[in-house]
ZATORSE-135202 format. One line per 5 residues: their letters; for each residue x, y, z of C-alpha. Coordinates in Angstrom, 2 decimals, m for minus. Each point is the difference from the previous one (the first is absolute). Layout:
! residues N
A> X/Y/Z  ... .
***
This chain:
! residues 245
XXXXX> m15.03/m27.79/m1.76  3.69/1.09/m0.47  3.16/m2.44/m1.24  3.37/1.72/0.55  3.37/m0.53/m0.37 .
XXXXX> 2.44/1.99/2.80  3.57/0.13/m0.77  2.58/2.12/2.19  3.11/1.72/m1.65  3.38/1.26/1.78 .
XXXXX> 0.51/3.65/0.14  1.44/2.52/2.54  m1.95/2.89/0.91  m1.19/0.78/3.69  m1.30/3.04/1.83 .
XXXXX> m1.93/0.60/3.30  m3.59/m0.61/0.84  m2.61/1.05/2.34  m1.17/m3.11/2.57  m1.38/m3.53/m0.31 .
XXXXX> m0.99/m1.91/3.48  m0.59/m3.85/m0.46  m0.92/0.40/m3.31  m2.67/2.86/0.24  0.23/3.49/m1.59 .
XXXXX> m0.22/2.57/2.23  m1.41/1.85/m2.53  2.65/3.50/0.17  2.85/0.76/m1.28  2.89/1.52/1.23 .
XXXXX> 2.48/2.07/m2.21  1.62/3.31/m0.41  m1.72/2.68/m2.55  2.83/m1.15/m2.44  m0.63/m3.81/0.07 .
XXXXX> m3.10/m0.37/m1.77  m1.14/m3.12/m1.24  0.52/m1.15/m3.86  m2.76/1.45/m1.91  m0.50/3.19/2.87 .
XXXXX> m1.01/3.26/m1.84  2.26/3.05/1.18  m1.92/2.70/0.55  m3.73/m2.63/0.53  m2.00/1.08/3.19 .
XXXXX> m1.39/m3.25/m0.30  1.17/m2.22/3.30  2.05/m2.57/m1.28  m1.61/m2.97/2.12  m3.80/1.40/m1.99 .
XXXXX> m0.56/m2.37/m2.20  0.69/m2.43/3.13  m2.45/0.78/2.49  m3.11/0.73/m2.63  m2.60/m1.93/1.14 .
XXXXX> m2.39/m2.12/m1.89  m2.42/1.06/m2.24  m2.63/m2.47/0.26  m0.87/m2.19/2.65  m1.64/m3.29/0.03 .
XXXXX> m3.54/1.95/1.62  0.47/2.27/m2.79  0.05/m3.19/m2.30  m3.12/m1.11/1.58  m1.87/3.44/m0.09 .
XXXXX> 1.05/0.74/m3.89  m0.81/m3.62/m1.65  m4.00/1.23/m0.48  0.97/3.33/m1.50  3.02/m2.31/m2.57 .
XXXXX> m2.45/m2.29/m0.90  m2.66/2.25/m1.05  2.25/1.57/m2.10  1.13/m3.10/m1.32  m3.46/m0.65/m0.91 .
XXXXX> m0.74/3.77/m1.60  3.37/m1.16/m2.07  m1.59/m2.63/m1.19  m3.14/1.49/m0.98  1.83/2.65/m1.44 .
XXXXX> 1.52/m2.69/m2.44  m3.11/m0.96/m1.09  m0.28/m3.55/2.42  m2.74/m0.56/2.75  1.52/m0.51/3.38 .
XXXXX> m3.52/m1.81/0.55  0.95/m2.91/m1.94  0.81/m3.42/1.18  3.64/0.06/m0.97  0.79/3.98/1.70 .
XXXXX> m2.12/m0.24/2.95  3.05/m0.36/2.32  2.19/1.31/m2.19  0.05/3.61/1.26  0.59/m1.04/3.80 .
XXXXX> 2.81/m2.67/m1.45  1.73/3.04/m2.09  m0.13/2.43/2.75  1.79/m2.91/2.60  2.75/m0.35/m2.79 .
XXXXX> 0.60/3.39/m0.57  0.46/0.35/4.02  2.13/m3.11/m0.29  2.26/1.62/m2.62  0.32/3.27/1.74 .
XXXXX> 0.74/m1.31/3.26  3.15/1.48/0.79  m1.61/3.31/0.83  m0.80/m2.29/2.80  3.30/m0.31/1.55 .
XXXXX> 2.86/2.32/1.11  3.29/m0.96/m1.09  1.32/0.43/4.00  m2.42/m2.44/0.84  1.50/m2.95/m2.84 .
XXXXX> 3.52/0.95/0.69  m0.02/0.93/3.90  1.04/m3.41/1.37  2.66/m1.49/m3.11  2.98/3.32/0.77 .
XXXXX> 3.01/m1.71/1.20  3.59/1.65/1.15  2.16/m2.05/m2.50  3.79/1.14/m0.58  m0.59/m0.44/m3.46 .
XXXXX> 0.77/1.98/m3.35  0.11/m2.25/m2.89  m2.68/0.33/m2.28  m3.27/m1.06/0.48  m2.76/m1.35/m2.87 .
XXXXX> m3.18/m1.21/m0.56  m1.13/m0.29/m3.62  m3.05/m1.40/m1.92  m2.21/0.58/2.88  m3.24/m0.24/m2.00 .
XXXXX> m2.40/3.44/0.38  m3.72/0.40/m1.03  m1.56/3.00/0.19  m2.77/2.95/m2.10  0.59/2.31/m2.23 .
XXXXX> m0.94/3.36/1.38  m1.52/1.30/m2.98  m1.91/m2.61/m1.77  m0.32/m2.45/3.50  1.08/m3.12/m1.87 .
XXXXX> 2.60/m2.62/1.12  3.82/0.47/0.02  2.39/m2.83/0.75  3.93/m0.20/m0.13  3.26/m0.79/2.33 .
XXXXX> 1.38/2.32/1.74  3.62/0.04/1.28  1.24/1.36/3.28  3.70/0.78/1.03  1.90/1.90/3.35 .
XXXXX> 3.02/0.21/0.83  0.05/m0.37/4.38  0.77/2.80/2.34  0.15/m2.31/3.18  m3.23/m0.96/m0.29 .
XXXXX> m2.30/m2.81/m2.20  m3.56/m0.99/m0.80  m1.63/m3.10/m0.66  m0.12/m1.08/m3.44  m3.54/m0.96/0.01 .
XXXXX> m0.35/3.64/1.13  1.00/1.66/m3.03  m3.10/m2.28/m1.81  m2.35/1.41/2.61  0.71/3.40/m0.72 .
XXXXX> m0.45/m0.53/m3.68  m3.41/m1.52/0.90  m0.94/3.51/1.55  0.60/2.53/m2.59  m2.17/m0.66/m3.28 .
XXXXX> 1.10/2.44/m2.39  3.24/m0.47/m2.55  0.94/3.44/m0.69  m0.24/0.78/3.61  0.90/m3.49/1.35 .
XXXXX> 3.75/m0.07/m0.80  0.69/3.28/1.96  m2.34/m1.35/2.64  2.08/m3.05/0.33  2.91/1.49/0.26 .
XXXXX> m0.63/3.04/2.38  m1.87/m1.88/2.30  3.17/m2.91/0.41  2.14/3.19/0.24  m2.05/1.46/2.90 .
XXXXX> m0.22/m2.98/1.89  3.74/m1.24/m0.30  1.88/2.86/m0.85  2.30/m1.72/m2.45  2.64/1.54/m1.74 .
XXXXX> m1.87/m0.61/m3.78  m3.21/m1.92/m1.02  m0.63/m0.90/m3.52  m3.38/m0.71/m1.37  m1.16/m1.71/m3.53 .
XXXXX> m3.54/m0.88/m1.33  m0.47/m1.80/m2.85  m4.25/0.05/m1.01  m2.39/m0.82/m2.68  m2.83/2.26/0.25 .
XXXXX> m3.49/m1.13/m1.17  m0.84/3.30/m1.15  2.45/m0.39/m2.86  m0.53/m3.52/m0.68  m3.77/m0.06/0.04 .
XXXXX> m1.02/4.04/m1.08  1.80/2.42/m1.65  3.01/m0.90/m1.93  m0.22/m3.57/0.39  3.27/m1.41/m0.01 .
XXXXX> 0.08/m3.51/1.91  4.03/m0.20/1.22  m0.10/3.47/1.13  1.58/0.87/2.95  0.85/3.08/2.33 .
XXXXX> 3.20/0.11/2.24  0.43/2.36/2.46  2.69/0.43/2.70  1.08/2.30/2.48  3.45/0.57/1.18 .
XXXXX> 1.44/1.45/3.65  2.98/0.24/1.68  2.77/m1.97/m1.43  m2.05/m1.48/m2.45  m0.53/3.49/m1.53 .
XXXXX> 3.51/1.78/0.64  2.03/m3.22/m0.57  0.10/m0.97/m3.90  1.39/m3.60/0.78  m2.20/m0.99/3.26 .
XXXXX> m2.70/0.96/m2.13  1.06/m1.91/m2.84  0.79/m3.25/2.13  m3.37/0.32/1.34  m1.77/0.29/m3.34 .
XXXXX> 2.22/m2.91/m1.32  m1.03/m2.42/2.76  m3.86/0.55/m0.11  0.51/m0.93/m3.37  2.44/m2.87/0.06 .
***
């Protein structure tokens, strides 16, 4: 379920990118040892299209072969807590809890070339481009409880666009905040080669509101910066004003 607003915003930067045929990513990119993308790590022997062509972690057979093994720990959980899995009102209960936790991991399903393959369009464009409030639930890594927020996504063109609802299926993929932002914005950078992305998560997470420290209106932003957005002090400032206006 995701309800966005996309706005687009005039601005003039352009470079050159690698090669789009009737919409479709050919999945390389072409550029001299100097042009890296934004975000590129001098000195990284990491290939810069990596994070691109990892494949998925779990398949749906996988799904099918694991959902005994979640369950019964589900149900060792439960009599760990002091319940018995053998009454009337937790007899499916394991089984359903092991399907939801699949459910809310399921973007280790999917491979972001796969979601963004057939939406990459030549476009002479290089004015802004935002999505905001795009609405994001996901787990916390370390206590597995739920996380929900908005996150807001914004390029700037290099010849080449994505569909908006695009940017929401990507978000839908990665699951973790403090690595999410980055995520978001390196793998937009790989596939369009832009000349700056800017990324912004705001997120209530349970683990603060229901555990811990308890405070109810907490919430943590994160963001991640590159290209423009990061070397330009009033690109980046436009873009943070907008998300917010």
């Amino acid at each position: 379920m995701e309800h966005s607003k996309q706005t687009q915003y005039s601005s003039n930067e352009k470079k050159d990118g690698g090669s789009v045929l009737n919409g479709h990513f050919d999945g390389m990119v072409k550029r001299s040892a100097a042009a890296q993308p934004p975000g590129a790590e001098s000195g990284s022997h990491r290939p810069v299209m990596e994070s691109w062509r990892e494949e998925r972690t779990r398949s749906v057979e996988d799904n099918e072969m694991s959902l005994p093994c979640l369950a019964a720990a589900y149900t060792t959980i439960l009599r760990g807590l002091g319940e018995d899995p053998q009454r009337q009102g937790l007899l499916k209960t394991p089984w359903r809890a092991a399907t939801a936790m699949q459910f809310f991991t399921k973007g280790y399903q999917e491979k972001i070339i796969d979601v963004l393959n057939d939406a990459i369009f030549d476009e002479d464009h290089d004015e802004m481009v935002i999505v905001k409030d795009i609405d994001m639930f996901s787990m916390c890594e370390h206590h597995l409880v739920p996380i929900f927020g908005r996150v807001h996504i914004g390029y700037l063109p290099n010849k080449r666009v994505l569909g908006l609802s695009k940017l929401a299926r990507i978000v839908e993929i990665y699951s973790l905040q403090e690595r999410l932002t980055k995520q978001i914005a390196v793998a937009i950078t790989e596939a369009l080669q832009p000349t700056g992305v800017g990324v912004v998560i705001e997120a209530t997470h349970m683990c603060m509101v229901m555990r811990g420290v308890q405070k109810m209106n907490s919430k943590t932003v994160t963001s991640t910066m590159l290209g423009v957005f990061r070397e330009d002090p009033k690109t980046r400032d436009e873009f943070l004003t907008l998300i917010r206006s």
